[in-house]
C-alpha positions, -999 to +999 in steps of 0.1 A: -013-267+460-049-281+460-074-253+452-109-263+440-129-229+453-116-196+444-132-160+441-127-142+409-130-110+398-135-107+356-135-079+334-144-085+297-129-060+270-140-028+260-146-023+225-122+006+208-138+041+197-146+050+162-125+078+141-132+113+134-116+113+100-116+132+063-103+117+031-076+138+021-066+130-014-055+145-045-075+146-079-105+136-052-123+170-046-149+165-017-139+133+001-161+130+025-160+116+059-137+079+059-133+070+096-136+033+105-149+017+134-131+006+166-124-031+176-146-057+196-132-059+231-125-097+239-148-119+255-139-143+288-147-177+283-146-210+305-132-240+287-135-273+306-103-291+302-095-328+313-059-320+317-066-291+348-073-306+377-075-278+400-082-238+404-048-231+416-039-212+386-067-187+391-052-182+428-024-167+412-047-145+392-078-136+405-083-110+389-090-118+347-093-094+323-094-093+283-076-071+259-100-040+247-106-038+212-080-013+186-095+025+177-107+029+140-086+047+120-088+070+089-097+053+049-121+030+067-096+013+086-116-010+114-097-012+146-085-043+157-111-074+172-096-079+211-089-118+213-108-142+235-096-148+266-098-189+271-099-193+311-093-234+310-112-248+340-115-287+349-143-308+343-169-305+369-159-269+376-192-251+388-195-212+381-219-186+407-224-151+403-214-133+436-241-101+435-236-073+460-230-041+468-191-038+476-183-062+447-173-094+467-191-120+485-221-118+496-231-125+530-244-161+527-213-171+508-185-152+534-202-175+562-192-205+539-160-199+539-156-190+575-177-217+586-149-232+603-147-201+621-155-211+661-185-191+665-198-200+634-196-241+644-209-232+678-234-220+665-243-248+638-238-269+665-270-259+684-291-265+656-316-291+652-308-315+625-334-303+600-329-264+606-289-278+602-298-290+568-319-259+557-290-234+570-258-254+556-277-257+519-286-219+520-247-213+530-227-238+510-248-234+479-266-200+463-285-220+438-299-189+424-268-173+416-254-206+395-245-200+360-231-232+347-220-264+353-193-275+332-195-308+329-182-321+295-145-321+279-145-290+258-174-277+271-170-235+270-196-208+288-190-171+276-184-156+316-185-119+301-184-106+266-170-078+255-176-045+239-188-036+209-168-011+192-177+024+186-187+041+150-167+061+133-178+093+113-187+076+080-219+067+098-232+099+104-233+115+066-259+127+052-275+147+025-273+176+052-246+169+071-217+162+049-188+170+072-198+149+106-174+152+136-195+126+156-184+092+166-192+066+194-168+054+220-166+016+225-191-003+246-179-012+281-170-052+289-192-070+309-175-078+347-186-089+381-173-109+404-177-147+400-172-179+428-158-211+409-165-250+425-147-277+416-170-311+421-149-340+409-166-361+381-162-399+390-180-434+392-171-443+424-162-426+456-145-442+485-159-430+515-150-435+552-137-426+584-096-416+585-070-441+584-091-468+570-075-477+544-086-457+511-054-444+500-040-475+503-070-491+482-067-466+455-029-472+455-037-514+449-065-505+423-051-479+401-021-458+395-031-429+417-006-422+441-022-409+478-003-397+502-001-425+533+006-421+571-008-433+603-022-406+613-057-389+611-066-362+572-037-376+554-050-368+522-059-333+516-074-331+484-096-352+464-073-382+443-093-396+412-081-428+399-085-449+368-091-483+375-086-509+342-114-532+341-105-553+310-118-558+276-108-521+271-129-510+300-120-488+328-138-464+358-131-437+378-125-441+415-126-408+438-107-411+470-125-383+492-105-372+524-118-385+557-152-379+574-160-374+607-193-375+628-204-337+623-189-334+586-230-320+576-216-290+600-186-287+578-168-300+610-133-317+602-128-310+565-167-306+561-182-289+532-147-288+518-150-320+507-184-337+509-196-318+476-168-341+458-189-368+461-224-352+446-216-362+411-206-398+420-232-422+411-218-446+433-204-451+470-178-478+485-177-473+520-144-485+534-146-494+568-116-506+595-131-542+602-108-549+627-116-516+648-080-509+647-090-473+655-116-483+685-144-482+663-168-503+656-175-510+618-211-509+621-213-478+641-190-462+615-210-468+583-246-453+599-229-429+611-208-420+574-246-429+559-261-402+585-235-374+573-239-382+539-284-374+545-280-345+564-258-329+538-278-336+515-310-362+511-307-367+473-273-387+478-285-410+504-306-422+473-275-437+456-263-470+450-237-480+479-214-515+487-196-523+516-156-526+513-148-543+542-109-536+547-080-549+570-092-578+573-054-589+581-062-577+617-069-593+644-107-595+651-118-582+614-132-623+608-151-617+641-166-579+630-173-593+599-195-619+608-212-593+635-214-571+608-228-593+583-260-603+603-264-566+612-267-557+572-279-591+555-291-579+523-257-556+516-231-566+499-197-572+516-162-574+503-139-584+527-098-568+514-069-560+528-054-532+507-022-536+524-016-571+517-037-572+483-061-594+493-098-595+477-084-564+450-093-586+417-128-598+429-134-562+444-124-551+408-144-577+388-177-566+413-167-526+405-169-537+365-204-551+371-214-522+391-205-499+363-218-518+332-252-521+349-254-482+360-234-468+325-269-464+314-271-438+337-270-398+323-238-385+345-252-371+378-254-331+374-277-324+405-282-283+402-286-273+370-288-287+335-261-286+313-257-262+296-238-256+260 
């Protein structure tokens, strides 16, 4: 199971309390207070891990809590330091703080969730497109509430930390008060109640309409393994690639599930999966040149390029190449020509990913693509990052 948004609900540690405690000893008249302090509760961290690739684990447990810290004890005994709980998260995983009253979402973000609800696309629906844009960026994302962007290998943010432990008697001698019986109880763990994003983190994103052809690219160009069918949202879930390059280079291909006119309106898979390709610093459109589907090519890439702007402006900014696929089919030579005088200036690869055709000069144009942009700081468009 593919999960890569998941409400959580974490509770830090609470720190142990201190001892009331005499020392009792013989040949040692007039001991005097001796009890020790209680235990740190543990802290929750977030560890960014290249070997998770999804938030299915946390489905499983969403509620995550640390140990509490041990009690002091007599002789000046500390209690025990909780340990950490290590939360390991995937690379690109982005973490919001979900504020309000009855400790779960808040309103903005249960409308993201249900915006596939029917009323809720009605709705959308009747919107023009730049109220559309404004309502689906206050839904989708509460920018205020974001806490980190994990977006490095090892990369850790401290989610809640725990409690400090409580003081034992010892503390509260003095010249006039030799025989305390006060202590402290350990300091409560942080909590709250938490929404963790998963953005995939690659180079290049194929992007197009369903059925036209990107699991089957991904399959020719890497070892990725996409599910393929002929029918419409075969893949599910976002499948990352590595594509070798040579001379010990390689890059990271994202095959994104299908959009369809209306995707902006989280329409089809929507929102689910357009945020995938936000950290990509690159786009290949695949497009069915031989309008297999009853299509046309041209129509189909303004109309991906439209989604893409309304979702959200910034990406219709990036670099983008044409992969012009299938061109086994009948009428793909014909399209493509049409197509070519349409878009002049763009760059056109013509494939066919099911034959093999055009995959090592696709490849050899990807490793120029990549050189000339590796330059580039990795795209993290909300918040800095943060270590």
């Amino acid at each position: 199971m593919f999960v890569d948004r998941i409400k959580v609900f974490a509770q830090a540690g609470k720190g142990g309390r201190g001892c009331v405690s005499f020392r009792r000893e013989k040949f040692v008249p007039k001991g005097g207070p001796d009890g020790g302090d209680g235990g740190r509760g543990g802290d929750i961290i977030l560890r960014a891990d290249r070997h998770t690739d999804h938030l299915a684990h946390l489905f499983y447990e969403p509620i995550v809590k640390a140990k509490n810290g041990g009690h002091g004890r007599g002789k000046k005994m500390h209690g025990k330091n909780a340990p950490d709980k290590i939360v390991k998260v995937p690379v690109g995983t982005m973490v919001y703080e979900l504020r309000n009253a009855d400790g779960g979402l808040r309103i903005e973000d249960r409308q993201s969730d249900e915006a596939i609800d029917k009323g809720t696309v009605e709705q959308t629906r009747r919107l023009p497109d730049a109220e559309a844009i404004q309502n689906q960026s206050a839904l989708r994302d509460p920018q205020s509430d974001l806490l980190a962007d994990l977006t490095r290998e090892g990369q850790e943010f401290l989610l809640c930390k725990g409690g400090a432990g409580g003081k034992g008697n010892v503390h509260f001698k003095s010249s006039r008060n030799r025989a305390p019986r006060e202590y402290t109880e350990g300091g409560e763990g942080e909590s709250g109640n938490f929404l963790l994003e998963l953005r995939s983190i690659a180079d290049a994103a194929l992007v197009g309409y369903p059925n036209a052809g990107k699991s089957t690219l991904i399959q020719q160009i890497s070892a990725a393994r996409s599910k393929i069918a002929p029918y419409p949202f075969t893949t599910l879930h976002p499948v990352i690639g590595i594509v070798e390059l040579g001379d010990y280079r390689r890059a990271t291909v994202a095959d994104i599930p299908g959009l369809i006119e209306g995707a902006h309106r989280n329409l089809g898979l929507g929102h689910d999966f357009l945020r995938h390709i936000t950290r990509c610093r690159l786009f290949l459109f695949v497009l069915d040149m031989a309008g297999s589907e009853g299509r046309s090519p041209i129509a189909d890439l303004e109309a991906l390029r439209r989604e893409i702007a309304l979702y959200d402006p910034r990406l219709s900014e990036r670099s983008w190449f044409v992969v012009a696929n299938k061109m086994d089919l009948p009428q793909a030579k014909e399209n493509l020509r049409d197509f070519q005088k349409r878009f002049p200036q763009r760059t056109v690869i013509p494939i066919s990913a099911k034959e093999g055709r055009g995959i090592s000069e696709l490849k050899r144009l990807l490793g120029e693509w990549i050189d000339h942009y590796s330059e580039l700081e990795p795209v993290s468009p909300r918040l800095d990052r943060i270590d």
